[in-house]
C-alpha positions as CSV (number, residue, x, y, z in Angstrom):
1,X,-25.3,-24.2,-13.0
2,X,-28.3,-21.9,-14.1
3,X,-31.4,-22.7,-13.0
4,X,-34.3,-23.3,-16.1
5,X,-36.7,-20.9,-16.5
6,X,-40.1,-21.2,-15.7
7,X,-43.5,-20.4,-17.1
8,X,-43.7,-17.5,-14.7
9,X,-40.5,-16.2,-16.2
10,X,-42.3,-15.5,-19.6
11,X,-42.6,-11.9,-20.7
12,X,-46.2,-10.9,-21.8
13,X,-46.5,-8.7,-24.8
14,X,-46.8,-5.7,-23.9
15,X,-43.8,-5.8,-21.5
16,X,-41.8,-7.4,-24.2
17,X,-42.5,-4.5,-26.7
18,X,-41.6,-2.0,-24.1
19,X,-37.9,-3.9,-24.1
20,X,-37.9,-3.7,-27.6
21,X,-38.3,-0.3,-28.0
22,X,-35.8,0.6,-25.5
23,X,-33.1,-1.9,-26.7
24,X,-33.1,-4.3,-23.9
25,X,-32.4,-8.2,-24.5
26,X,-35.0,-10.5,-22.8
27,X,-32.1,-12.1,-20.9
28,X,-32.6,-15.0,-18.1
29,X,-32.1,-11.8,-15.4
30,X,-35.1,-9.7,-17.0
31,X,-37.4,-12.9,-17.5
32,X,-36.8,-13.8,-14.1
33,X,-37.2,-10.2,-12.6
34,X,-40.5,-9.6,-14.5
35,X,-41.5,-13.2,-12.8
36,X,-41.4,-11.7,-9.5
37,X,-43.0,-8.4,-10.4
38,X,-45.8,-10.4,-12.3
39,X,-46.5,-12.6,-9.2
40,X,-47.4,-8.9,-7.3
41,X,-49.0,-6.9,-9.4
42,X,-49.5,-3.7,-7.5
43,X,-47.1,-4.0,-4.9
44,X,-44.2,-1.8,-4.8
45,X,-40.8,-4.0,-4.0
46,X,-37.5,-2.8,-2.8
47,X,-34.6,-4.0,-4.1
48,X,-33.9,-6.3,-1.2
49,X,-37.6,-7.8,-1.7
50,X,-36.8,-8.3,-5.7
51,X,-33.4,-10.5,-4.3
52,X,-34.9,-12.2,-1.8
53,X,-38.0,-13.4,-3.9
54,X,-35.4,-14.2,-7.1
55,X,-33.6,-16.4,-4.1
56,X,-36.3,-18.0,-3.5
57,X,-36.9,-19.2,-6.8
58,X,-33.8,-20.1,-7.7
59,X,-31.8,-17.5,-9.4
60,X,-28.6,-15.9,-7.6
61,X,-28.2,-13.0,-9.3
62,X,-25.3,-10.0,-8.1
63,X,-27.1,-7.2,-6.3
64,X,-25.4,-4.5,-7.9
65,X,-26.2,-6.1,-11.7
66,X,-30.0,-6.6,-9.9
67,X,-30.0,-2.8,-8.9
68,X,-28.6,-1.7,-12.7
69,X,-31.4,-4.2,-14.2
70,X,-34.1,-2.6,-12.0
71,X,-32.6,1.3,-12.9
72,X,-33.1,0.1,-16.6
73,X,-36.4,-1.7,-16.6
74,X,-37.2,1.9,-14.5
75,X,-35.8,4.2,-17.4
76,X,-37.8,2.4,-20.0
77,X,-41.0,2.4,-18.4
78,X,-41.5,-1.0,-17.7
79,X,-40.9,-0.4,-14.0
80,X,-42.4,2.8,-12.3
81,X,-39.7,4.1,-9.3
82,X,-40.7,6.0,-6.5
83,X,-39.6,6.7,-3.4
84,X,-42.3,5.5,0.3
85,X,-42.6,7.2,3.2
86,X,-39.3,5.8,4.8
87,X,-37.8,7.0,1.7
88,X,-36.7,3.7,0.2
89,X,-36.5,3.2,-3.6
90,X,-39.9,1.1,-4.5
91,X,-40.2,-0.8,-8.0
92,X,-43.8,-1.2,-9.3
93,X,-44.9,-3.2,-12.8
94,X,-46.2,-0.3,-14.9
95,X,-49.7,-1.7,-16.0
96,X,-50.4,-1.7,-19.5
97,X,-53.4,0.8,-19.3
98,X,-51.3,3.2,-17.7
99,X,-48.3,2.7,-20.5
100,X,-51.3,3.8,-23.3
101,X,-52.7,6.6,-21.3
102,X,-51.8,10.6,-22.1
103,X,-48.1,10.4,-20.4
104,X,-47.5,12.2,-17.0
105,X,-47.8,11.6,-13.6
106,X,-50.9,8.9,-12.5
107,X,-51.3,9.4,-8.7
108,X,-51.2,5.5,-6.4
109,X,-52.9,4.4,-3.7
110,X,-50.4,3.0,-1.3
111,X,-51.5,1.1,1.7
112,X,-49.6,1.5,5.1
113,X,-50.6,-2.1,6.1
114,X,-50.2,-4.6,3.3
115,X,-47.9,-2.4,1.1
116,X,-50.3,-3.0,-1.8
117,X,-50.4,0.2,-4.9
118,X,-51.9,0.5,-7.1
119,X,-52.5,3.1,-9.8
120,X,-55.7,5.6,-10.0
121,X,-55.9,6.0,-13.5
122,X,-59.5,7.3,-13.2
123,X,-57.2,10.6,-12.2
124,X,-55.9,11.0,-15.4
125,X,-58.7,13.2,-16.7
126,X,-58.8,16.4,-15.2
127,X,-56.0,15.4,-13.4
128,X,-53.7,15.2,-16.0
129,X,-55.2,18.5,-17.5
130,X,-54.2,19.8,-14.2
131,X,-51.1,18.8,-14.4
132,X,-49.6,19.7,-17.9
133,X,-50.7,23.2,-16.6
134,X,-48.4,23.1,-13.7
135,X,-45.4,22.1,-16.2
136,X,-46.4,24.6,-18.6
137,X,-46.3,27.5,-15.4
138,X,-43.3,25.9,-14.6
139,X,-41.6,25.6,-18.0
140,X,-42.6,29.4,-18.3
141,X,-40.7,30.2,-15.5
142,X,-37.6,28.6,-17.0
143,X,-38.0,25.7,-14.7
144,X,-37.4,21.6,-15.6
145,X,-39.0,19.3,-13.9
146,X,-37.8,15.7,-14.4
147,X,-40.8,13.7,-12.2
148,X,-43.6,14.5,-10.5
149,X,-44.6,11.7,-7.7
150,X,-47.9,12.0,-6.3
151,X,-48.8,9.1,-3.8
152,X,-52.4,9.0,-1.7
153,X,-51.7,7.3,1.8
154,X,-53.9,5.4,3.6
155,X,-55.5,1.4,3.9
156,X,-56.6,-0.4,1.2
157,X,-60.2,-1.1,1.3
158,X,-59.1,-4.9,2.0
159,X,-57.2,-4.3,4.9
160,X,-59.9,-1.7,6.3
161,X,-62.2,-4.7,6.0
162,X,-59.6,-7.2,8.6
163,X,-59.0,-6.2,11.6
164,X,-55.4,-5.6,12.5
165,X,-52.7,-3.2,13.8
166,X,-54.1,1.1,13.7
């Protein structure tokens, strides 16, 4: 028996016109999924986190249809997927401001302690000049870049503020 779902299984909006656009049904799975991500905005999950926070609300889904969902939600921008410094696949929500910016790269903050992201879009300025003339030196040189992942490393300004592990 499927479990209901539940008001934190709505899809906002935004999130729900990005699925549009890219074809995608707003299935049980993808409600449910979204749930977790909107419960942590900011925080980059694994797939293992995603399965064991859709376990613990109920839902069993298969992890190999989990990992295909995630890949999808990733290719249409609803997701953001990068790789942490252990080298593990990491799922972010893409936040709205960041969907309506100029596209490219927006550089995150990640914190070492807590996990937490988060997204500097105050970079996209100059930044994002910056960068479309790194792909235009790159495109001259008959190069194709498919992603650019820039990450800042550190600890959040919360943790900074609690004592705990160096």
């Amino acid at each position: 028996m499927k479990p209901l779902a539940t008001p934190t299984d709505a899809v906002p909006d935004h999130l729900q016109a990005r699925l549009q656009a890219a074809g995608l049904r707003r299935t049980l799975a993808t409600r449910a999924v979204l749930g977790v991500f909107l419960a942590r905005v900011g925080q980059g999950l694994t797939h293992a986190q995603v399965l064991q926070a859709l376990r613990q609300r109920g839902h069993a889904p298969n992890r190999v249809t989990l990992y295909r969902l995630l890949e999808r939600l990733a290719a249409c921008e609803v997701l953001a997927r990068h790789s942490d410094e252990r080298r593990t696949w990491r799922f972010t929500l893409v936040a709205p401001e960041a969907q309506s910016r100029v596209p490219g790269p927006l550089p995150r903050f990640e914190c070492r302690r807590c996990g937490q992201e988060r997204v500097l879009c105050d970079a996209s300025g100059p930044g994002q000049r910056g960068w479309r003339m790194l792909l235009r030196a790159l495109a001259a040189q008959g190069e194709q870049v498919e992603r650019i992942d820039i990450a800042v490393h550190g600890v959040c300004a919360r943790c900074a503020a609690t004592p705990g592990p160096a």
